[in-house]
N, C-alpha and C positions, 0 to 999 in steps of 0.2 A: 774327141769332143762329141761327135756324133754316137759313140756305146752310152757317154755319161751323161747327154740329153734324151736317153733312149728309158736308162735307169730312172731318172728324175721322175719322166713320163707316167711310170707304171703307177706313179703313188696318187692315190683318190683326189687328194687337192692338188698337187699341187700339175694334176695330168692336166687339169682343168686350164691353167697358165702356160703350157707347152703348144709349139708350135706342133701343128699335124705331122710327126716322122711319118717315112716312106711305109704305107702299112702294107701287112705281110702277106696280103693277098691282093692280085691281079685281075681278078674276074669283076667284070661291073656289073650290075644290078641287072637282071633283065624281070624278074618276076616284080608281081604286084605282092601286095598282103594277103595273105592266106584266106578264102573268104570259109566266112560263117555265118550260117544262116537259121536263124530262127532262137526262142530261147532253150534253156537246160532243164527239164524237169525230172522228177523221181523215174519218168517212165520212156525216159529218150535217153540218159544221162551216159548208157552203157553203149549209145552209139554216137557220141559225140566227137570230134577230133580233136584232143587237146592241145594241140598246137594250135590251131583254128583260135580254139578256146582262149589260150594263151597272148594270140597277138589281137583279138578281138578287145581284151580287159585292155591289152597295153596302147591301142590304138585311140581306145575311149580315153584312158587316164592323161595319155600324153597332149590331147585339146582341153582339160581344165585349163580355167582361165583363172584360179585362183587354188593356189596347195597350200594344206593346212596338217603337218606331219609333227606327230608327236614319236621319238627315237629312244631306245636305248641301244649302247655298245659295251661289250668287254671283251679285252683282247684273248678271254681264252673260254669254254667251257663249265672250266671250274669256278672261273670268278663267276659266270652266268649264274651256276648251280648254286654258289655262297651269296650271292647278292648281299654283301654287307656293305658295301657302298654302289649305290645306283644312279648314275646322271641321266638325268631325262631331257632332249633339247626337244621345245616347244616352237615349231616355225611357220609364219603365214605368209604368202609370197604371193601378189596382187601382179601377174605381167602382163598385165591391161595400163596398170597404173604404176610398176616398180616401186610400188609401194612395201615395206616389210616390218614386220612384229617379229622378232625372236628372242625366243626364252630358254633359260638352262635352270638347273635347279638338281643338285645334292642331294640324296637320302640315304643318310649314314644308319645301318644301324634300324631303319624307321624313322629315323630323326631327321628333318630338311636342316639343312645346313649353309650351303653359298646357293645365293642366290643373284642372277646378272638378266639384263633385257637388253635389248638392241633396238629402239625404237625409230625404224624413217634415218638409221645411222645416228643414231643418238646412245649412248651405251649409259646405262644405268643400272646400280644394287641397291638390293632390299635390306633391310634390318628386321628382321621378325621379332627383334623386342619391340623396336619404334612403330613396325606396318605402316613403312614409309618406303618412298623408292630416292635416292638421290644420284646427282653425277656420281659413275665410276665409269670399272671398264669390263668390257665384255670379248672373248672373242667371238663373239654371234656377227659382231660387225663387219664382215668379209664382205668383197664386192660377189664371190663365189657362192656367198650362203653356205657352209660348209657341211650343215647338220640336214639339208634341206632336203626331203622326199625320203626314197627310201634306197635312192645308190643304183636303179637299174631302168624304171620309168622314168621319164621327163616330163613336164608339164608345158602349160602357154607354146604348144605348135597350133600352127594353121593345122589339117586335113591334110595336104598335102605334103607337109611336113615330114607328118606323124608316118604318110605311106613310104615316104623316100626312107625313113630311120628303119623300120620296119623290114621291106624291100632288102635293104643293105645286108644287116643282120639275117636275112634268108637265103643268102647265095650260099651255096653250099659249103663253102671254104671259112665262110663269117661265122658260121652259124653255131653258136656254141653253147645257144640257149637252146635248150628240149624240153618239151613237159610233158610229164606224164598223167596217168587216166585221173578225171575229175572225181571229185564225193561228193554228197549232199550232207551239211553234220551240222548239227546244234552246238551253238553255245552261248551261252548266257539267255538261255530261253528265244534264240531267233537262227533261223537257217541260213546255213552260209556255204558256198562251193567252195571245196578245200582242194588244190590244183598245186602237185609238187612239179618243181623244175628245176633240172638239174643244169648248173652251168659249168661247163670241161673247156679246161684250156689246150687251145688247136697250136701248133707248131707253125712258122711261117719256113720260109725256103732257107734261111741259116741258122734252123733249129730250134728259136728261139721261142720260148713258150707266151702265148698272150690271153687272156680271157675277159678282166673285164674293160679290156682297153679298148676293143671291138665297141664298146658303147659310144665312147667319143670320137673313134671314127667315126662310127655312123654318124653320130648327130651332126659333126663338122658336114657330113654330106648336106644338112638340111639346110646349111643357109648362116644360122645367127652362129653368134659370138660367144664362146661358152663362158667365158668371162662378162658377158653382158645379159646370158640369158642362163642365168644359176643351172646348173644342170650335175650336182657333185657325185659321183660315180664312185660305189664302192672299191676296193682296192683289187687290183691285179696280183695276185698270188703267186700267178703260174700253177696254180692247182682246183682253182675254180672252187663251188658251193654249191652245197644243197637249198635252194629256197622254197620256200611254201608259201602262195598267197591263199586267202583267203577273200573271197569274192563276195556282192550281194547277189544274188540271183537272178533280180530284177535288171538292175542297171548294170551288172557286171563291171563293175569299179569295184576297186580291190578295197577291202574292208582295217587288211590287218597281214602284214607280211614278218615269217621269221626266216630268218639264214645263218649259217652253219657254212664257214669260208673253212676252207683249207688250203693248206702250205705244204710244199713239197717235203720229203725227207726220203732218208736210204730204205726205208723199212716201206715208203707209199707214201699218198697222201695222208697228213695226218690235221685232225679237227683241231681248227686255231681261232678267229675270233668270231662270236656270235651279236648280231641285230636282230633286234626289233623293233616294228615299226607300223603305228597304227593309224589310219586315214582318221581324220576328224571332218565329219560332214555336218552344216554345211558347212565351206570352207569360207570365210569370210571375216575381212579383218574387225576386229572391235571396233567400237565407237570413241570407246577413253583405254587404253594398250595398258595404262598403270592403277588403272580401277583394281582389275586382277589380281588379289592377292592371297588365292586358292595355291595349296601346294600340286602342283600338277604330276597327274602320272600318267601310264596306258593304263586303259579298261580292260585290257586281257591279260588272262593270268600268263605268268613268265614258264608255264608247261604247255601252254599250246604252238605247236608245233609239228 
């Protein structure tokens, strides 16, 4: 029973429902957050510490008090590269007031196709002949939020929180997030810190491979309920991801994050499903959720990367 609540675990949602197994490392936290001091510019950038760098954006991102993430997913490369069908899920998550808005939407081809909302738990679809929304059904309607953020930060912590999550993830044995050297890079006409981080899956004591499950341990260290405080965690591979965020320079909140997950195989890690994932600022729920009848996508092109 305990291998086959261990297997269940690994998987993004439904890890979020599992009870905290015995995690694979022994060592408690004694460090704080890596500190970093001052901003990043064209002319310091080359002496920055990018880990610094890295838990500094994650520290900021994980005290918003409202996440507003626009996603896509494909379970492989190629489907990325073909985009001939593209889901894009729309999610706003108020944990001041557990308040939610979420939206999904089809684009087959160019052409929007299904369309669902999740309105305060209300599931509702479109007709884009009528440009009307009526009861249906959505799965946006999870108590987990399942499309929400970007799978590796969390939102709505206290400070404190956000240092214990943080902390955890830096003992040496946890530690499976790295990032490497930051850039300054344009696009769309506005400057952004381009900040790769690679995540490698550690071994615990009976060998067994873990990566992104080290997330929900931590967060379990923080306190809340990860079924009450949405926090859905991309998938544990056993072979970890390339991610790339993409920062403002100013506020250092992440603008725009792509990943590149891999799966184990006999030949090595081999490239298995791709995210992206665009911060919408500011973040903050509408006034009427069904006014909305824009077909929604990300504002970055699907080669940034």
């Amino acid at each position: 029973m305990k291998r086959i609540l261990l297997a269940v675990c690994t998987l993004a949602v439904t890890a979020a429902a599992c009870a905290s197994p015995a995690a694979p490392n022994r060592v408690r936290p004694v460090e704080t957050r890596p500190a970093f001091d001052g901003s990043v510019t064209r002319a310091n950038i080359d002496q920055v510490d990018p880990n610094a760098l890295f838990w500094e954006m994650f520290y900021r991102q994980a005290q918003q008090p409202v996440l507003h993430t626009r996603r896509e997913y494909f379970g492989s490369p190629d489907l990325a590269a073909q985009r001939r069908m593209v889901k894009v899920h729309d999610e706003i998550y108020d944990f001041r007031t557990r308040r939610y808005v979420g939206a999904s939407i089809e684009h087959w081809r160019g052409t929007s196709t299904l369309w669902g909302k999740c309105v305060d738990d209300v599931e509702h679809d479109y007709s884009p002949s009528r440009q009307t929304w009526s009861p249906g059904s959505s799965p946006l309607c999870k108590p987990y939020r399942p499309f929400l953020g970007d799978g590796i930060i969390p939102a709505g912590l206290t400070a404190d929180q956000a240092t214990t999550m943080i902390s955890q993830l830096n003992v040496e044995s946890w530690r499976f997030l790295v990032a490497e050297n930051p850039s300054l890079v344009e696009v769309n006409g506005k400057t952004y810190l381009r900040l790769p981080v690679r995540a490698r899956a550690l071994p615990d004591a009976e060998g067994r491979l873990w990566d992104m499950q080290h997330l929900i341990w931590a967060f379990q260290k923080t306190g809340p309920n990860v079924m009450e405080h949405p926090f859905p965690t991309a998938d544990n591979t056993k072979a970890g991801a390339d991610i790339v965020y993409y920062l403002n320079p100013e506020s250092l909140l992440p603008a725009y994050m792509f990943r590149q997950a891999f799966r184990p195989s006999d030949a090595g890690p081999k490239p298995d499903a791709v995210t992206r994932v665009e911060y919408v600022r500011p973040a903050a729920l509408p006034d009427a959720p069904l006014a909305d009848t824009t077909p929604w996508a990300l504002s970055w092109a699907p080669d940034i990367k």
